[in-house]
C-alpha positions in Angstrom: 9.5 -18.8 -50.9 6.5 -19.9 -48.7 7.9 -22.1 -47.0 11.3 -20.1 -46.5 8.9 -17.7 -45.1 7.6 -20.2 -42.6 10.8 -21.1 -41.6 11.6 -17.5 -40.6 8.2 -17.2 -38.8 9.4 -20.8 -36.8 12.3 -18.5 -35.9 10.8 -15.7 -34.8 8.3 -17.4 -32.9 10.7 -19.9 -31.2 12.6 -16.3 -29.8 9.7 -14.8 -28.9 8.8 -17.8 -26.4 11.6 -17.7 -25.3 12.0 -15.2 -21.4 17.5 -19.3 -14.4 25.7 -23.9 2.8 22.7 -21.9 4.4 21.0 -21.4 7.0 18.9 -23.5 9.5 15.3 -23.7 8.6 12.3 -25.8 9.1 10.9 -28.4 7.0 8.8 -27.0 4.3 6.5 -29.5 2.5 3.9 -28.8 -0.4 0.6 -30.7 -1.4 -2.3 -30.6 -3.6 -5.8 -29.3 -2.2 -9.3 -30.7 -3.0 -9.2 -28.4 -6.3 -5.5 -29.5 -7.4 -3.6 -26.2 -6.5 -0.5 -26.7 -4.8 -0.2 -25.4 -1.3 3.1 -25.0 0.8 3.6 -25.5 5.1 5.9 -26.1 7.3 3.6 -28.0 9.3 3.3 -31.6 7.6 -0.8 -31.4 7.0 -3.1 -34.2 7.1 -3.1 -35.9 3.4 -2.7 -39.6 1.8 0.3 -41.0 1.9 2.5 -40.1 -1.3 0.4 -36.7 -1.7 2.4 -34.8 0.5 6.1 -33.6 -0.6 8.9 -32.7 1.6 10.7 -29.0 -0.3 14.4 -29.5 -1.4 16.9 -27.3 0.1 15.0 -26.9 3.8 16.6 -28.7 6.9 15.1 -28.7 10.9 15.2 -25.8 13.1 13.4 -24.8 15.8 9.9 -24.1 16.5 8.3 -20.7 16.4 9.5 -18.0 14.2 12.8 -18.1 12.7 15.2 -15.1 12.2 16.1 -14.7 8.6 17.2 -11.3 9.3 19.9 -12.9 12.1 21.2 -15.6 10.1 22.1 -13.2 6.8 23.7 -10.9 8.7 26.1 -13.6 10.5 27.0 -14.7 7.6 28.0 -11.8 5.1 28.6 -9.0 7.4 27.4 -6.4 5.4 29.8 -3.4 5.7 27.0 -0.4 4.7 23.7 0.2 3.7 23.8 -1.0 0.5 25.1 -4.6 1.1 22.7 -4.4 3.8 19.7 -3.7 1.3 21.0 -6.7 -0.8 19.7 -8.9 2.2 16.6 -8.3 1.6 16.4 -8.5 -1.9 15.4 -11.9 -2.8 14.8 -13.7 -6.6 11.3 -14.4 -7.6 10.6 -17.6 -10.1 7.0 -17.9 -11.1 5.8 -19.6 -14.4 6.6 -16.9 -17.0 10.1 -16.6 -16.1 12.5 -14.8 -12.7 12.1 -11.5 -11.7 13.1 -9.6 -8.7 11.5 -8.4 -4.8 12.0 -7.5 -1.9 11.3 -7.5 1.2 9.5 -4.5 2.8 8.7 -5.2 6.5 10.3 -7.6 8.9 7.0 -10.2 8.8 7.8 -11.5 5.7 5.8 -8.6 3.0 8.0 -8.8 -0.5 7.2 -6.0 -2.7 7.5 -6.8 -6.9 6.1 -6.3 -9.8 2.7 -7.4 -11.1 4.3 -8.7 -14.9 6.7 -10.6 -12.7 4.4 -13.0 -11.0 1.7 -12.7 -13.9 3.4 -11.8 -17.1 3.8 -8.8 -19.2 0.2 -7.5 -20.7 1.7 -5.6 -23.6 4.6 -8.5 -24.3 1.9 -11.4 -24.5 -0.5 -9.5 -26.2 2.3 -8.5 -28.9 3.2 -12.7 -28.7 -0.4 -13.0 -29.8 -0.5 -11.0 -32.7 2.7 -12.8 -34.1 1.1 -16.5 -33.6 -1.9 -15.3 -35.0 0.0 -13.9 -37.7 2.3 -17.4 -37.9 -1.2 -19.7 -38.1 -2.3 -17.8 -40.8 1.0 -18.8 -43.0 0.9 -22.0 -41.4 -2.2 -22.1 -43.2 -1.5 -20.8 -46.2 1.4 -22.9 -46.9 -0.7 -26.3 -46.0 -3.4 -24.8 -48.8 -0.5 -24.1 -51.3 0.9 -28.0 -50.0 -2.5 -29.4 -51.1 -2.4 -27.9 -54.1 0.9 -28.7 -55.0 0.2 -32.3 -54.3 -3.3 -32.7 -56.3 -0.8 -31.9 -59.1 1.5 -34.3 -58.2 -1.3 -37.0 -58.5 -2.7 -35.5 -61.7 0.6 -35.6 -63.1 1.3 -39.1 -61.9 -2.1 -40.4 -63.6 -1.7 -38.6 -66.9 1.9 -40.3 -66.8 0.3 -43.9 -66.6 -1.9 -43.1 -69.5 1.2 -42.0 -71.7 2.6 -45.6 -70.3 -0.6 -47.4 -71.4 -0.6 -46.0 -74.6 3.2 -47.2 -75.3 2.5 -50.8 -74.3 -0.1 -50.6 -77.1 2.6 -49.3 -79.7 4.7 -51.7 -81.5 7.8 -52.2 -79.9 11.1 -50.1 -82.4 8.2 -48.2 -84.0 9.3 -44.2 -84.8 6.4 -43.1 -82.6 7.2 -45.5 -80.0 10.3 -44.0 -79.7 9.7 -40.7 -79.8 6.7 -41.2 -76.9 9.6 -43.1 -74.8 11.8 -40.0 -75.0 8.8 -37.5 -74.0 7.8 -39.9 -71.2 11.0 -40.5 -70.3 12.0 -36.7 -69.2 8.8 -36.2 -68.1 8.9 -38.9 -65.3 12.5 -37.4 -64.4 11.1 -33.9 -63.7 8.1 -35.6 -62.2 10.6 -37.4 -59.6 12.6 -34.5 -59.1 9.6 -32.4 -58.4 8.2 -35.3 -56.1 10.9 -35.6 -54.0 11.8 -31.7 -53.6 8.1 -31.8 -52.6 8.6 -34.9 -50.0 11.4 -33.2 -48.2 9.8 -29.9 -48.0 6.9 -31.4 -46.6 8.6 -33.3 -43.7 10.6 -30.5 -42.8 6.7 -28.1 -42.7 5.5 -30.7 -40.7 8.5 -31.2 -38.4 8.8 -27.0 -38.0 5.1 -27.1 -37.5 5.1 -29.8 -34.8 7.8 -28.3 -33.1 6.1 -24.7 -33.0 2.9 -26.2 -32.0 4.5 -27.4 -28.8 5.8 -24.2 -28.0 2.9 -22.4 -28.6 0.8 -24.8 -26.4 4.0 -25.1 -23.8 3.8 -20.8 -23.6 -0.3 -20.7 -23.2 0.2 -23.3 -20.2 2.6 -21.1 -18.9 0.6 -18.0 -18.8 -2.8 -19.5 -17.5 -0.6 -21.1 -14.8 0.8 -17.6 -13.8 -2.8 -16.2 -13.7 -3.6 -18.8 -11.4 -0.6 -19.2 -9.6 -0.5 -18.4 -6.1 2.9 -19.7 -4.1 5.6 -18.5 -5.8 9.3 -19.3 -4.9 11.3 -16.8 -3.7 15.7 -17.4 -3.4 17.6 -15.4 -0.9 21.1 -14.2 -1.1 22.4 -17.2 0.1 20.7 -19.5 -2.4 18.4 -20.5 0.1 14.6 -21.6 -1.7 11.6 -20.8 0.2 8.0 -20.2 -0.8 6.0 -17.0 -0.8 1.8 -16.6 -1.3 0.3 -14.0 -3.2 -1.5 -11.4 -1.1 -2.7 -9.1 -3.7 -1.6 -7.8 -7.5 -2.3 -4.5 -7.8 -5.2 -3.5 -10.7 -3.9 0.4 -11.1 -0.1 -0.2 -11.1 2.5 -2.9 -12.1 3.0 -3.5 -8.5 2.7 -7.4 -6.3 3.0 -7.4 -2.6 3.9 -11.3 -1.7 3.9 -12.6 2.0 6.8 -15.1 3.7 4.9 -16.5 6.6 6.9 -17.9 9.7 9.7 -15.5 9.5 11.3 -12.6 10.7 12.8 -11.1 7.7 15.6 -8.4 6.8 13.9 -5.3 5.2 14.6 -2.1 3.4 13.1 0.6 4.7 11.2 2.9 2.8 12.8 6.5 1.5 10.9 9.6 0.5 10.7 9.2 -2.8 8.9 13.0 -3.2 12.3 14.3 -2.1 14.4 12.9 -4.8 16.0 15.2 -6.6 18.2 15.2 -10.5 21.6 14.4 -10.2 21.0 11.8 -6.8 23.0 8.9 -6.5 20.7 5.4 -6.6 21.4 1.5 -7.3 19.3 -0.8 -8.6 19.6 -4.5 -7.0 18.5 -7.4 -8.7 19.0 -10.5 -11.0 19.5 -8.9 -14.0 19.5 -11.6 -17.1 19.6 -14.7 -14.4 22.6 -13.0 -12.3 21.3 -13.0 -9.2 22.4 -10.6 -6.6 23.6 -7.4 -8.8 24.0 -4.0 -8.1 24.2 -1.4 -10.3 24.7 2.7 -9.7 24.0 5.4 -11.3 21.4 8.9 -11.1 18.2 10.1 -10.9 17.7 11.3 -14.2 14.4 13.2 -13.8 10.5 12.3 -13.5 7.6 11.2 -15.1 3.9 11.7 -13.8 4.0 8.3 -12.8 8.0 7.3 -12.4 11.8 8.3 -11.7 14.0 7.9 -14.1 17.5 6.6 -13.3 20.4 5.6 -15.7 21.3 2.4 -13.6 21.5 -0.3 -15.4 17.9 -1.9 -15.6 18.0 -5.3 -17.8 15.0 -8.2 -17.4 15.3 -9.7 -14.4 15.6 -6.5 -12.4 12.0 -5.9 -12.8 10.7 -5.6 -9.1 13.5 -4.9 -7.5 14.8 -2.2 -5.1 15.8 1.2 -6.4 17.6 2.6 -3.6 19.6 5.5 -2.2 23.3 6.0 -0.7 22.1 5.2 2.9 20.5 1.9 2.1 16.5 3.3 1.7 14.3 2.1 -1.2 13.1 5.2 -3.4 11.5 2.9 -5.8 10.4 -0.6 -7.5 12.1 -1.0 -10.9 9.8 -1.7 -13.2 10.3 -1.0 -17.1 13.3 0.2 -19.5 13.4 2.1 -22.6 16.1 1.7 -25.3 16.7 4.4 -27.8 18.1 3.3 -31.1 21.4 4.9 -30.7 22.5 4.9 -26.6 21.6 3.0 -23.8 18.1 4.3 -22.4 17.2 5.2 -18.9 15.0 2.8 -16.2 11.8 3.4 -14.8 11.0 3.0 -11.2 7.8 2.8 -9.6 8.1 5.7 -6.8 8.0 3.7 -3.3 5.3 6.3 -1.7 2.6 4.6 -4.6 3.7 1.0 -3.4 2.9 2.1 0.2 -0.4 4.0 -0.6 -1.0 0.8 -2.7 -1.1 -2.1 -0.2 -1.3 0.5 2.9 -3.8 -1.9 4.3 -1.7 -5.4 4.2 1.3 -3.7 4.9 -0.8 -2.6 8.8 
């Protein structure tokens, strides 16, 4: 039953880990500073040959700035405000997973969510609590495995006594015989027991090898978000292009990332104070690794700190643009809440806190 148990943990823990023709644009090449982070350019910077790697999917242009803004609207036309807002709504890959943005001025700012580019607080520390919890029955079951196997060992020595003392007896004797019998089932349950032990021990230490990589594969993954500061960013086109990290916000789940070189399609901000129950929103994103979604629905009501809107909000549309009818962003989705028996409303980080917030980048 232990080791059933374990299994189940493995399981568990295994789905727990686990949350993916353009335009012209310069050359974009990364490298690796004195301290080993990786930086990103468009100008090719002065490194030892080999260090310095030219980005996939980035072809020559011109010099100076480049108009992003231009180029997206040649190509898809947008024929209202809200195709329009899905220019400028771009997918954000950092090392915990995608996530969504978008861009908030024409210089390049992209406004998303902190748990995008860094992780989800509550989420890892729940994962915590469940590896801690799977360590301790990994641990548990080795003890019991140990144990188990000392009386494998005593077994198999008190069985080599019972065979010395039959070599001693003579051979057709009664006794003989009837110690031949007794050792004789007793080595047959011994091997049956043996081998049952055998195979559940390589499968332990398979399950346990397996979960040990994940385990250490996830904690890589979240120190390298923490300390993660170019992040890729993929416009509606499918072009790839690299974003830094200007600032992650300590009193909201808010992220304002910068695109230099650029002069970017934006969505402009709404009043959010002015919202009112019954409003028609969207909510654009890349909802469960389908980029470039939109999905309507209402305002709902308000919390002290949110609006409420039945959209559809799955993961993946975290940090991106709640807007209204006339193409003007009302809010940053954020979080969703599922009730047990009907699909539950989203939450949206009101815009006017996103301002306040980085009010002094966005200058």
């Amino acid at each position: 039953m232990l080791i059933k148990r374990i299994i189940v943990c493995f399981t568990a823990i295994f789905f727990v880990l686990f949350v993916f023709n353009g335009i012209g644009f310069s050359e974009v090449y990364k490298y690796k500073d004195e301290n080993g982070n990786w930086r990103f350019t468009d100008t090719p910077p002065v490194a030892e040959p080999g260090t310095v790697k030219k980005m996939e999917g980035m072809t020559e242009g011109t010099a100076g700035l480049r108009d992003l803004a231009k180029g997206l609207n040649d190509r898809f036309h947008p024929e209202n405000e809200i195709v329009a807002a899905t220019l400028a709504t771009v997918t954000i890959t950092s090392p915990v997973g995608t996530g969504s943005g978008f861009f908030i001025s024409q210089n390049g700012h992209i406004l998303t969510n902190r748990h995008v580019i860094r992780g989800d607080e509550k989420q890892a520390e729940a994962v915590g609590e469940v590896l801690e919890h799977v360590d301790d029955e990994l641990k548990n079951a080795e003890n019991k495995m140990e144990i188990q196997e000392k009386a494998l060992e005593a077994e198999k020595a008190y069985l080599d006594e019972i065979k010395q003392s039959l070599d001693k007896l003579p051979v057709g004797s009664r006794q003989r015989k009837h110690l031949e019998n007794q050792y004789q089932h007793r080595v047959e349950y011994y091997n049956a027991v043996k081998k049952d032990f055998e195979n559940t021990k390589e499968r332990f230490s398979s399950g346990k090898e397996e979960y040990e990589g994940k385990k250490s594969d996830y904690f890589s993954k979240q120190v390298s978000a923490g300390l993660s500061s170019n992040f890729k960013i993929t416009l509606k086109n499918g072009t790839e292009l690299y974003a830094y990290l200007i600032r992650v916000s300590e009193a909201h789940d808010l992220a304002l990332l910068k695109l230099d070189g650029y002069k970017t399609p934006f969505i402009s901000p709404g009043d959010s104070g002015h919202l009112f129950q019954g409003q028609t929103v969207c909510a654009i994103g890349s909802p469960i690794n389908l980029r470039d979604s939109v999905s309507k629905g209402v305002v709902s009501g308000f919390t002290a700190d949110y609006i409420k809107t039945d959209a559809q909000i799955y993961p993946g549309n975290s940090g991106g643009p709640l807007i209204t009818e006339k193409g003007q962003v009302v809010g940053i989705n954020t979080l969703k809440e599922l009730t047990r028996n009907f699909e539950g409303l989203g939450f949206a980080i009101p815009i006017d806190t996103a301002i306040a917030e980085f009010a002094g980048e966005l200058r």
